[in-house]
C-alpha positions in Angstrom: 21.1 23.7 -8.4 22.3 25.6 -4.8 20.0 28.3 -6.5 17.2 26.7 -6.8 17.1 24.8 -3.1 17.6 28.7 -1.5 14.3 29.9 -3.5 12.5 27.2 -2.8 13.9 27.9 0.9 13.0 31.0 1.1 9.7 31.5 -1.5 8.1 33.4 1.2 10.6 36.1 1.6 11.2 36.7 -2.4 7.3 37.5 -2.1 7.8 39.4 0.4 10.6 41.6 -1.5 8.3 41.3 -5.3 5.1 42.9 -2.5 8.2 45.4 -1.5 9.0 46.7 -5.4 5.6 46.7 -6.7 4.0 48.8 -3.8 7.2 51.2 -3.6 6.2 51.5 -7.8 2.6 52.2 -7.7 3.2 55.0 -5.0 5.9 56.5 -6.6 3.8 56.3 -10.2 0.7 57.8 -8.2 2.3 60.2 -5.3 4.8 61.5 -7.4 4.7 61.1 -11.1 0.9 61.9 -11.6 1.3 64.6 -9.1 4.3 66.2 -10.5 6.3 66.2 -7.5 9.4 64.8 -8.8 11.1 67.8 -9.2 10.0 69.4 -6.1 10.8 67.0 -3.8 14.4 65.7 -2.6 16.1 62.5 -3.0 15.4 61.8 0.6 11.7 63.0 1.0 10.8 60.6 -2.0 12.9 57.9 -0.5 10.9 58.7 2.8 7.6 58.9 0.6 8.3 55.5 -0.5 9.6 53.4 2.4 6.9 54.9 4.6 3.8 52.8 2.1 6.2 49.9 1.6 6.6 49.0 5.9 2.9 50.0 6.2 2.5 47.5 3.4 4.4 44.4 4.5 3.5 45.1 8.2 -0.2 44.8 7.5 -0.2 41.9 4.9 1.9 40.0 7.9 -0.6 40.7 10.8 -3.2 39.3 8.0 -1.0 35.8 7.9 -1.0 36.8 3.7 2.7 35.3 3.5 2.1 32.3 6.1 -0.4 30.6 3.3 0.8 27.7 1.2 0.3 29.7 -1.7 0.7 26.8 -4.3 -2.7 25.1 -2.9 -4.2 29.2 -2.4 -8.0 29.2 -2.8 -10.5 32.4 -2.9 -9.8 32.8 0.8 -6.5 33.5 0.6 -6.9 35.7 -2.5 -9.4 37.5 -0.5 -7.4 38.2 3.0 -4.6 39.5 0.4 -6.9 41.9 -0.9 -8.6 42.7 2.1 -5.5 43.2 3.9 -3.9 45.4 0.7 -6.5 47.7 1.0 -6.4 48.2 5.0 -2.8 49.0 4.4 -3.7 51.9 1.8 -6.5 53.4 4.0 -3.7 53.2 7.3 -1.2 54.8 5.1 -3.9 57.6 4.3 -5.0 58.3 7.5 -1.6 59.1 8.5 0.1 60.3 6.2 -2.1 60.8 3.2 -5.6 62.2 3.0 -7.7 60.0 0.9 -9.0 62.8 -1.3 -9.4 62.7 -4.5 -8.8 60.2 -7.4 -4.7 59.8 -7.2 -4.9 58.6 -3.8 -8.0 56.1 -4.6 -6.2 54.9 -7.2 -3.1 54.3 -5.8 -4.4 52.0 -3.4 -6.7 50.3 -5.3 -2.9 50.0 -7.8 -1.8 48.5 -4.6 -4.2 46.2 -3.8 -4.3 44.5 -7.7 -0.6 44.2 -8.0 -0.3 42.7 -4.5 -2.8 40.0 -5.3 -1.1 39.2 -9.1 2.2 38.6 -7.2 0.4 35.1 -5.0 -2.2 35.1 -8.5 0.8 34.5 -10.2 2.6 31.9 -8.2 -0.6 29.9 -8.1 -0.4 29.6 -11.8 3.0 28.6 -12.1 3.2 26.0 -9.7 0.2 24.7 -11.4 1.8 24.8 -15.0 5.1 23.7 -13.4 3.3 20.5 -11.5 1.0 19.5 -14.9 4.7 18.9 -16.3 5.4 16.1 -13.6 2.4 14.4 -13.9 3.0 10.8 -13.8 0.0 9.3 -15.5 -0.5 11.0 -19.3 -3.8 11.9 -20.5 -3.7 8.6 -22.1 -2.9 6.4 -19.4 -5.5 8.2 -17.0 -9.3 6.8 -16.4 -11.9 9.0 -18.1 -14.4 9.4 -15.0 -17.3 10.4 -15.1 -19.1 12.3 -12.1 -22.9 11.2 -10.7 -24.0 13.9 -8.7 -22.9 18.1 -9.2 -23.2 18.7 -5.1 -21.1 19.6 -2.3 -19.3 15.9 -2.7 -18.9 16.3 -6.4 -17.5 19.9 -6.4 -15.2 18.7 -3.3 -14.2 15.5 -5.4 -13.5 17.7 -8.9 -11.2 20.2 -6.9 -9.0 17.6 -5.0 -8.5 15.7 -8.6 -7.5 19.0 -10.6 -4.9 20.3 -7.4 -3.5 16.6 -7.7 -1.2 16.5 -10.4 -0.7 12.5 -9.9 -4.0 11.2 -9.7 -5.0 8.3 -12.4 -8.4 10.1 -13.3 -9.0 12.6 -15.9 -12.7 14.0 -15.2 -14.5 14.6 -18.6 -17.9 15.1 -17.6 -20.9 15.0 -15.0 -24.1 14.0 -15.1 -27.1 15.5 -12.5 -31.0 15.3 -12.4 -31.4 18.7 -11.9 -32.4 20.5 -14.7 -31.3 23.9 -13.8 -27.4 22.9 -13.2 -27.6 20.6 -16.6 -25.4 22.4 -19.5 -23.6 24.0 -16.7 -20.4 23.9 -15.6 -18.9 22.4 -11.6 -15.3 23.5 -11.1 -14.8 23.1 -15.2 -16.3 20.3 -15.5 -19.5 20.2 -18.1 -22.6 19.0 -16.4 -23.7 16.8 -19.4 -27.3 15.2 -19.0 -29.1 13.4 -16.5 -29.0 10.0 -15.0 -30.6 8.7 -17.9 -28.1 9.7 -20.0 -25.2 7.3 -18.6 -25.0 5.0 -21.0 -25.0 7.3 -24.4 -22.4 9.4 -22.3 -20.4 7.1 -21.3 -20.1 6.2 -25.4 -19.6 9.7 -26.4 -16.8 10.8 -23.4 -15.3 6.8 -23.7 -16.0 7.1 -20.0 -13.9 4.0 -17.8 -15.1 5.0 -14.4 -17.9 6.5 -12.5 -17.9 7.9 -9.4 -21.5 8.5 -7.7 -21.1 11.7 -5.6 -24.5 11.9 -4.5 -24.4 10.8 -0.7 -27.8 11.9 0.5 -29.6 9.8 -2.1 -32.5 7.5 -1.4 -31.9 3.9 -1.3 -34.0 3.9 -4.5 -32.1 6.6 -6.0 -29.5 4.3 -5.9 -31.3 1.8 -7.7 -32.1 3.8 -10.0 -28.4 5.5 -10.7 -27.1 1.6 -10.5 -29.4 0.5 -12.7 -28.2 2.8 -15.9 -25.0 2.7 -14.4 -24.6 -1.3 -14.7 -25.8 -0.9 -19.1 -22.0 0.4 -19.4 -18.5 -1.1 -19.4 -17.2 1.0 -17.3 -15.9 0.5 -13.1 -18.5 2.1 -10.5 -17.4 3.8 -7.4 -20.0 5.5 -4.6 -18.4 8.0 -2.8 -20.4 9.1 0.5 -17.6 9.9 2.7 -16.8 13.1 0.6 -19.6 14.8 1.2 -20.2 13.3 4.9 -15.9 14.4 6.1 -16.8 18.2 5.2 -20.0 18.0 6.7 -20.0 15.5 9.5 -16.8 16.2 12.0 -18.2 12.7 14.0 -18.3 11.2 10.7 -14.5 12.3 10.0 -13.2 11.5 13.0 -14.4 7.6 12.5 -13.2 7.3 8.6 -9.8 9.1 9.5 -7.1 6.1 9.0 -5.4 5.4 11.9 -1.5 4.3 11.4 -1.4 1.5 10.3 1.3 -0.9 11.2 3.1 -1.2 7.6 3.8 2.7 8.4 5.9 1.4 11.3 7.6 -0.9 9.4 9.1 1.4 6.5 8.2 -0.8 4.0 8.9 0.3 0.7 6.9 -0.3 -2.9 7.9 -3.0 -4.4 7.9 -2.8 -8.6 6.9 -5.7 -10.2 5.7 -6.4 -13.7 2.2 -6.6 -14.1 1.8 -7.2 -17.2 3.7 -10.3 -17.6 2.1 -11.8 -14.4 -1.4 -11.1 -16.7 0.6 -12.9 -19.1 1.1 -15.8 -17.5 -2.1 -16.2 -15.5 -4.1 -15.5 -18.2 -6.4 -18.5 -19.6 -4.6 -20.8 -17.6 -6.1 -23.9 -14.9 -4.9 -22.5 -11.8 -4.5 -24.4 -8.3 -3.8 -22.9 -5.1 -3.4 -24.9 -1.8 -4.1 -23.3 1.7 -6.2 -20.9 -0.7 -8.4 -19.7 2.3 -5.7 -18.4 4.4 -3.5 -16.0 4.9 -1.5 -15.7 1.6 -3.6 -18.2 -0.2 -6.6 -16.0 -0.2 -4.5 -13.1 -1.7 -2.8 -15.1 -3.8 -6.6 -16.1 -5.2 -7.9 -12.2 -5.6 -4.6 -11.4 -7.5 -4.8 -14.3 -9.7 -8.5 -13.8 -10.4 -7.5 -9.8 -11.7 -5.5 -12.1 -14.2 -8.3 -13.2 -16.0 -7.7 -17.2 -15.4 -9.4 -20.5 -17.4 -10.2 -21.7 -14.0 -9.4 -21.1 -10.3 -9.5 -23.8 -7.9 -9.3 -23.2 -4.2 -8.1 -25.9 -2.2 -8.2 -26.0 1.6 -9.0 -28.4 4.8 -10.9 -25.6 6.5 -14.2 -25.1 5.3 -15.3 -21.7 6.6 -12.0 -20.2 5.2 -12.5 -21.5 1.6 -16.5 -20.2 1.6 -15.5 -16.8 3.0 -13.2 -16.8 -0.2 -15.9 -18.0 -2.7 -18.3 -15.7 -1.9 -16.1 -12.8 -1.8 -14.7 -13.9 -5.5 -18.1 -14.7 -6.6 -19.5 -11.5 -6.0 -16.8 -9.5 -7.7 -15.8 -11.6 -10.9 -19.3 -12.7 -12.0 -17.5 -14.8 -14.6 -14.7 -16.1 -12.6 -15.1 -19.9 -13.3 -14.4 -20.5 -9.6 -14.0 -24.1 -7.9 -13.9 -24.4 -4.2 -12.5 -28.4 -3.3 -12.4 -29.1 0.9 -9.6 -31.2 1.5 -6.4 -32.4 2.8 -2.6 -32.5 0.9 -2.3 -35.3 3.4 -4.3 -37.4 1.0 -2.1 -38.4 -2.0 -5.3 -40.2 -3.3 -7.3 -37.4 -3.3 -4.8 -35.3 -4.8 -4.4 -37.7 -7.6 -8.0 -37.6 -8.3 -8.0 -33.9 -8.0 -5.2 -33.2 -10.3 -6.7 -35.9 -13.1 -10.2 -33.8 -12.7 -8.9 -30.3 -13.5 -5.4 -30.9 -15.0 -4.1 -27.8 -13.6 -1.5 -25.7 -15.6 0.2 -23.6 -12.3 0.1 -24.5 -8.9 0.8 -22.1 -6.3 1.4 -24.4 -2.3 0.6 -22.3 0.2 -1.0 -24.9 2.4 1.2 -25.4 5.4 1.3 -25.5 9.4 3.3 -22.5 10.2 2.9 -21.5 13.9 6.0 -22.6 15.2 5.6 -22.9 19.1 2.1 -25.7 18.2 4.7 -27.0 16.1 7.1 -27.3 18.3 4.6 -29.3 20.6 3.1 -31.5 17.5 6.2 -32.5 15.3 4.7 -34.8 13.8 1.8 -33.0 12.2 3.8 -30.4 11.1 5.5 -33.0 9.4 2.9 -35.1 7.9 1.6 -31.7 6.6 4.4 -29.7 5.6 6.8 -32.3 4.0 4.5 -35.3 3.1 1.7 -32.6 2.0 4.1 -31.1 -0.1 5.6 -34.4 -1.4 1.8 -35.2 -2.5 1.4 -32.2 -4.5 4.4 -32.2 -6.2 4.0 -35.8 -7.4 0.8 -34.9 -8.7 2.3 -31.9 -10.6 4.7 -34.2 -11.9 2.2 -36.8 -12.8 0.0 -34.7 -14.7 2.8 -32.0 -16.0 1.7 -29.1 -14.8 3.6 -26.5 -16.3 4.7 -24.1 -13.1 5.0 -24.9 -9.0 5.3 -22.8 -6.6 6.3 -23.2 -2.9 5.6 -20.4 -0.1 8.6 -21.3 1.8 9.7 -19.2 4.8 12.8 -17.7 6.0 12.4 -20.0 9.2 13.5 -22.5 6.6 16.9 -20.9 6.9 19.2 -22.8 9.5 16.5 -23.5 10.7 16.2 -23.7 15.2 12.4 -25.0 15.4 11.0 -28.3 13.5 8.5 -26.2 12.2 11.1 -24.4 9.7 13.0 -27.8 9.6 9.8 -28.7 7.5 9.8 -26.1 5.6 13.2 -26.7 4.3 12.9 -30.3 3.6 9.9 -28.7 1.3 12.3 -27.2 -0.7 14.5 -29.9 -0.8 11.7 -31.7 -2.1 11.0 -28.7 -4.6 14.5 -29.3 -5.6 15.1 -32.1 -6.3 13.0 -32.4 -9.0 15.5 -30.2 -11.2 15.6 -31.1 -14.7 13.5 -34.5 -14.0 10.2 -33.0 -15.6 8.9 -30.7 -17.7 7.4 -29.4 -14.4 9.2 -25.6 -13.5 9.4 -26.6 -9.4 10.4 -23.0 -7.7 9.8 -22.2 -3.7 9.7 -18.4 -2.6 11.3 -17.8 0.7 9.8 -14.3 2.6 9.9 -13.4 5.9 6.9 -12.5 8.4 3.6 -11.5 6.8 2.0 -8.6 8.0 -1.4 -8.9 9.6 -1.6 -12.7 8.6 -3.2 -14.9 11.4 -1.0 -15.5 14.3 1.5 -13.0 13.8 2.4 -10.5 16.3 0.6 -7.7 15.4 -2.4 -8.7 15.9 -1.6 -10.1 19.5 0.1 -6.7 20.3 -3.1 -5.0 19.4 -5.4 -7.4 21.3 -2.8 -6.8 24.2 -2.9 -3.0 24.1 -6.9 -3.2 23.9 -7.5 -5.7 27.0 -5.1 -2.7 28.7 -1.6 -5.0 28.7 0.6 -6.6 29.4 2.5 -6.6 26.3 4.7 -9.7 25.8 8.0 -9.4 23.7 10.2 -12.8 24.2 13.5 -10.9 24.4 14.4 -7.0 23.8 17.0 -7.4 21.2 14.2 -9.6 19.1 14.2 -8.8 15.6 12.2 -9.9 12.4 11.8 -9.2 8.8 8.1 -7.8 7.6 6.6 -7.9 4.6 2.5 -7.2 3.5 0.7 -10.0 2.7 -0.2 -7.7 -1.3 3.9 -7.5 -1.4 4.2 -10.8 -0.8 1.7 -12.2 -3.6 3.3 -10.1 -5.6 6.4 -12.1 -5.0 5.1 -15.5 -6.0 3.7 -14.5 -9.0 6.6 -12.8 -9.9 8.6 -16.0 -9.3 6.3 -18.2 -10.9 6.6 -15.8 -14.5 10.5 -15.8 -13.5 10.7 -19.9 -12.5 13.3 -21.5 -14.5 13.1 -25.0 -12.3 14.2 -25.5 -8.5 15.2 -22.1 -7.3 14.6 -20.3 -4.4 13.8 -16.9 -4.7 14.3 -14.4 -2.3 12.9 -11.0 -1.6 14.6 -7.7 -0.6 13.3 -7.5 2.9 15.2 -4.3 4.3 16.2 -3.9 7.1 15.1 -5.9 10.3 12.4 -4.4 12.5 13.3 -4.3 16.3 9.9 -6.1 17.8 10.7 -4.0 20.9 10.5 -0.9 19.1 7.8 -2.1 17.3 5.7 -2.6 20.8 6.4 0.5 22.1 5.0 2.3 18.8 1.9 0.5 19.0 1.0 1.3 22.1 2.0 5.1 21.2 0.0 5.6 18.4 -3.4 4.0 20.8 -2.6 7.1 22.8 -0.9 5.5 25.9 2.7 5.3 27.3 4.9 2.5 26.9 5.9 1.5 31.0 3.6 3.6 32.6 0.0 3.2 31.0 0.7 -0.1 29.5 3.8 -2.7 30.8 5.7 -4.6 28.6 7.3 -7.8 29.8 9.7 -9.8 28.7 8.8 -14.0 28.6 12.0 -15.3 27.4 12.3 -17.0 23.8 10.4 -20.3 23.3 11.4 -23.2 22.2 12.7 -23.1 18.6 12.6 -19.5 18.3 15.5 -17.6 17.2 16.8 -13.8 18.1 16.9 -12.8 14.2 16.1 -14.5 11.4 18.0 -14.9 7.9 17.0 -14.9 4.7 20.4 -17.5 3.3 22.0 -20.6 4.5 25.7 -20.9 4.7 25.8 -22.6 1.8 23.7 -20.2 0.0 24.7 -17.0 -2.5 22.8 -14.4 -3.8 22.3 -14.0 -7.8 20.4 -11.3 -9.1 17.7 -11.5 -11.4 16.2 -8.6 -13.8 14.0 -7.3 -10.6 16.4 -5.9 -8.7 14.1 -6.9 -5.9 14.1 -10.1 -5.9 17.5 -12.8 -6.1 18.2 -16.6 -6.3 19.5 -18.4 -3.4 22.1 -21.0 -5.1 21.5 -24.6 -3.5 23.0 -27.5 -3.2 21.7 -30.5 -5.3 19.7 -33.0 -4.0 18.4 -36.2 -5.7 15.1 -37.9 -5.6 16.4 -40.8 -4.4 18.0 -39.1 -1.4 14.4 -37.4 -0.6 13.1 -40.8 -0.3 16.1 -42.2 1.9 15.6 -39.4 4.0 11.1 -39.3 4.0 12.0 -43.0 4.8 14.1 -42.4 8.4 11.3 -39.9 9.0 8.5 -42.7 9.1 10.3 -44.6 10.8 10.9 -42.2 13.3 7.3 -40.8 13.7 6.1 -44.6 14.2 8.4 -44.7 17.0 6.4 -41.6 19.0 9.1 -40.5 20.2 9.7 -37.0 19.8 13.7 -37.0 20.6 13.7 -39.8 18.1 12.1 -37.6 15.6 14.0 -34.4 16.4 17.3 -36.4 15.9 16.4 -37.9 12.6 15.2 -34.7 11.2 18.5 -33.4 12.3 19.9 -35.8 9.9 17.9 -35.2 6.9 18.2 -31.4 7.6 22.1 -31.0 8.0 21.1 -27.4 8.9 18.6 -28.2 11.5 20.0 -27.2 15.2 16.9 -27.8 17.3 17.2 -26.0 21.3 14.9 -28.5 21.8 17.6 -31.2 21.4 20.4 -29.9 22.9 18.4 -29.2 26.2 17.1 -32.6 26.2 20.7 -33.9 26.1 21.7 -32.0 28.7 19.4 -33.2 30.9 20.4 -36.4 30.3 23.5 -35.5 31.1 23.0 -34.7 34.4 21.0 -37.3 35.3 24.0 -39.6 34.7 
């Protein structure tokens, strides 16, 4: 093993020494062998006759950067500056030392030349036989692509897939109107046919996916490649940018991808098992809540890969819900796709709706989250988040769905703001209904969602654009991130997984410092933190904590088979304390009085320890 780290170490210098014994072996074959010299000469003058060719050699290959290339991705170029710089070295030696008369002196550096090139030749090819052996994706498990277009972009495209041992495509053949490049070959690959030949090749190769490489077509060309294209099975890509990034350095500089903020964060890929998720999505009646938001909107794209019976989005906001449909419309043609506008408020109209489309799996992701409005409106944050909830889990109930799911939060966790006060008394809710139906009630508790509306990114970035101040409540701030994908991911995961009111909990990592956080942002726009843009410091609101948690006091951690994802164990709750407890809380909100209300949910949230509260008391205090 130590052997193998000081090669790979140190590749460039065992070149180096391979350059050193084949040159020293073709001059000694050519200068002294086919000249007879061996016996003339002494031990020293052939030593001398050598070294001399070798330093001439390794000094000239140098000053042509030969040993500075990344042979293992080497191209013609840098086969070409070997050679090149091979034979410079033989013509210096030979003005110097050794007229280049006659054929033993021609040859020998023409020897030279060849063997220096098969030494970098021959890395090339066993890195690449090496790599093929890692490959992650087998021939089998690869998409057979097909290529529109034998151009710049396609030759460009073909290379980059054959150097890339890991890819998920296997290129089997190209197709080209041209018919001087038809039966041809482009970097390996068989030019085929023409356009019109799509659909009988894409039977013959079993072609999956086709990539059109031909960026400066018409828009009718299009058409017209779209058109054949659309008689096949397979998945259709268009691939401009290709062509336009080797040609087009304005062109580049726009598509290059900025860092994005999950770079910052360190988040790592989380495994899940797709196939089981298909599994269990697939021909089912499926409900989501809040499905033009945030995570209900992802939650919708990743259920419609599934394949469902039916997807219903549900959702207050109107312009959220169409921005959904039409994006699910035009991508699953036979998506059977309901949109319904309105609110879990209603436990009419959530009756009526579950009694229409008898869901089987419900996934509730409609909820108030922003916790400083919250803070401000108790009582809608309320009304929504628990009563909302308590509506849609009646109806689940009601009408036995098979599987609910909860997007809880990790604000739900000793919880400082009545905004996460809610969201726990929504899992109490979830579980409470243990064992009462044939219903699986589960909630998922995850912490911040990048990029999701009214998160912190986005304000930083608005911030950093309208030239600062950036505003971090308190230096040592810290929160947990996850991406919205990661966390779909996670409540489908926990809906396959459900085995009746749990709380599953995500692997977050490690806390990110929102401080730190800041300051990279405004790094990576090409300014300086403090000096081109200020960051101040606005204290913490109301409600907000300095780190958040992911378990209660009360709460351990049980693994399940994704070592991912856990249980939270709870503490038992019974339906007839939720509606003791949804009881006080009328009672409270008719009062409208919002100490009233912040004490009372204190006392159906034993966990509940509201800033709010204890300033108001103190106040009081005083004033007596």
């Amino acid at each position: 093993m130590q052997v193998i780290k000081w090669v790979k170490k140190r590749k460039s210098l065992l070149i180096v020494l391979f350059d050193m014994i084949l040159v020293g072996s073709m001059y000694f074959f050519c200068s002294i062998i086919l000249n007879n010299k061996a016996g003339l000469l002494s031990t020293g003058d052939i030593l001398f006759s050598l070294i001399v060719p070798v330093a001439v050699y390794i000094l000239t290959l140098l000053a042509f950067q030969v040993y500075g290339s990344l042979w293992k991705y080497a191209e013609i170029e840098e086969f070409f500056f070997c050679t090149v710089g091979s034979l410079t070295a033989g013509l210096l030696y030979a003005a110097g030392y050794e007229p280049l008369v006659g054929i033993v002196p021609m040859l020998n550096n023409i020897l030279a030349a060849y063997a220096t090139a098969l030494v970098l030749v021959s890395y090339r090819c066993v890195y690449s036989i090496l790599s093929k052996k890692n490959i992650k994706w087998s021939a089998k498990a690869k998409k057979r692509l097909m290529i529109v277009g034998a151009g710049m972009a396609a030759a460009s495209l073909i290379s980059e897939i054959r150097k890339n041992p890991n890819n998920r495509f296997l290129p089997v053949c190209a197709v080209d109107d041209n018919l001087e490049k038809q039966g041809r070959f482009i970097n390996g690959l068989k030019i085929c046919g023409n356009i019109e030949d799509i659909p009988k090749l894409c039977i013959d190769y079993a072609v999956d996916t086709i990539f059109i490489c031909i960026p400066t077509a018409t828009v009718i060309q299009r058409r017209r490649i779209l058109e054949f294209c659309s008689q096949t099975s397979a998945t259709i890509k268009i691939l401009p940018e290709v062509y336009h990034a080797i040609t087009d350095p304005v062109h580049l500089q726009k598509k290059l991808r900025a860092i994005r903020v999950e770079d910052l964060i360190g988040r790592q890929e989380k495994n899940f098992d797709q196939p089981c998720i298909n599994n269990f999505i697939f021909g089912k009646v499926v409900l989501i809540t809040g499905g033009g938001g945030s995570i209900g909107s992802e939650l919708c794209r990743q259920v419609a890969l599934s394949s469902p019976k039916k997807l219903i989005i549900l959702d207050f906001f109107e312009s959220n819900a169409y921005s959904v449909q039409m994006e699910l419309s035009t991508t699953y043609k036979d998506l059977d796709l309901v949109v319904e506008i309105a609110t879990i408020r209603d436990a009419d109209k959530m009756d009526e709706l579950f009694c229409k489309y008898r869901p089987d799996v419900v996934f509730h992701a409609a909820a108030h989250k922003h916790v400083p409005l919250m803070e401000h409106n108790p009582e809608e944050a309320l009304k929504n988040n628990a009563w909302g909830t308590l509506n849609v889990v009646n109806a689940s109930q009601k009408y036995k769905v098979s599987n609910f799911v909860l997007i809880s939060s990790d604000k739900a966790v000793n919880p400082t703001n009545f905004m996460g006060a809610t969201k726990r008394f929504a899992e109490m809710i979830v579980q409470s209904r243990k064992g009462v139906s044939d219903t699986q009630f589960v909630a998922v508790r995850f912490g911040n969602v990048v990029g999701s509306s009214g998160s912190v990114v986005p304000l930083f970035e608005k911030q950093i654009e309208r030239g600062g101040p950036v505003t971090v409540t308190h230096p040592e701030i810290t929160r947990f991130f996850m991406t919205i994908p990661e966390a779909v991911q996670l409540v489908l995961q926990a809906a396959v997984m459900a085995k009746n009111g749990e709380i599953f909990i995500l692997d977050m990592g490690e806390p990110v410092r929102i401080l730190s956080l800041a300051e990279s942002m405004i790094r990576l726009s090409g300014l300086r933190p403090y000096e081109d843009i200020d960051i101040e410091f606005t204290g913490l609101r109301p409600g907000e904590k300095l780190y958040e948690e992911l378990l209660m006091n009360e709460e351990g951690l049980k693994s399940t088979a994704n070592r991912r994802i856990f249980i939270g164990h709870q503490p038992s709750v019974s339906i007839l304390e939720i509606e003791q407890k949804c009881e006080k809380l009328r009672a409270a909100v008719e009062t409208k009085d919002k100490n009233i209300l912040l004490r009372v949910m204190q006392e159906v949230v034993p966990t509940y320890c509201p800033d709010f509260l204890h300033n108001g008391d103190e106040q009081e205090a005083d004033t007596k």
